[in-house]
N, C-alpha and C positions, 0 to 999 in steps of 0.2 A: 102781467100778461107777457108770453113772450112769441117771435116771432119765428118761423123757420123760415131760415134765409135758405133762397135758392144759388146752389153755386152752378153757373154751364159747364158742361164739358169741352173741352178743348175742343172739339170738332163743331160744337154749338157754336162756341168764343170767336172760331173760326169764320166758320160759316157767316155768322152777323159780321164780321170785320169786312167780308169779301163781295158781302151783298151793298153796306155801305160805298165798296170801293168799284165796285162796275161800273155805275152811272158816271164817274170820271175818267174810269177809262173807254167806255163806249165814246166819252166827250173827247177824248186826247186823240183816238182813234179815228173821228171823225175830223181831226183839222189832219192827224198827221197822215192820213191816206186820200183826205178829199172825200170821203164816201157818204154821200147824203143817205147810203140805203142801210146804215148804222141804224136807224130810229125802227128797221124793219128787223132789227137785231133784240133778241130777251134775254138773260142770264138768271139761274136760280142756281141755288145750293141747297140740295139733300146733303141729310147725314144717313149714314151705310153702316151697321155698325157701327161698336164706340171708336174706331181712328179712321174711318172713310169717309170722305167729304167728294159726293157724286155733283160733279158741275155738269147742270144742263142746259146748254145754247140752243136755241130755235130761230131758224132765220125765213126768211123768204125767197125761193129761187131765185131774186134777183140779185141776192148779195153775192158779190164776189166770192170765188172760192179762196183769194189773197185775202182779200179782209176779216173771213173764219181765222183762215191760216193764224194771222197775226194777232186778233183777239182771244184765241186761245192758247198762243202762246203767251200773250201777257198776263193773262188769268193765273198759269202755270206760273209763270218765275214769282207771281205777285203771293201765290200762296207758299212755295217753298219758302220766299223770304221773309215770310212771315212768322210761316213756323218754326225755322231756323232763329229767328231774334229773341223766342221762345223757347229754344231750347229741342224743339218736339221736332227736329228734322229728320229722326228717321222714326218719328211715330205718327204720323199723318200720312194715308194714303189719297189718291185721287185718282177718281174712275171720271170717262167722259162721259156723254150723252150729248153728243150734238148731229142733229138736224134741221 
């Protein structure tokens, strides 16, 4: 009997790497800005396409507009250097969604 292995696609491989890695940086984010209203903060990852990795933030009116601010730029450097250590730095795109 044999088995078909499933291989993900890099944007799959992605996406699971950067969903594992939210909840510590939501965590990093909340000592290094102070912000209790982190826990009013969500993060997912669609894939778009086979090289588009769509990150959707959803906050609460009450989150800082700085705390977006810098949550999504971590998200950003955290995926480029990602897929850069892979090789795939200029084959991975990223669209936002955040509200």
């Amino acid at each position: 009997m044999t088995e078909d292995r499933y291989t993900p696609t890099r944007v799959e491989w992605l996406m699971l790497n950067m969903q594992a890695k939210a909840p510590m940086l939501l965590s990093q984010m909340r000592m290094l800005q102070g912000a209790k209203e982190v826990d009013d903060v969500r993060v997912f990852f669609e894939a778009k396409d086979p090289d588009t990795v769509v990150v959707v933030v959803r906050h609460l009116a009450t989150v800082p507009g700085e705390v977006v601010k810098f949550l999504t730029a971590e998200l950003g450097r955290e995926i480029t250097e990602l897929a850069a250590r892979h090789g795939w730095d200029g084959g991975i795109k990223t669209e936002w969604d955040v509200r």
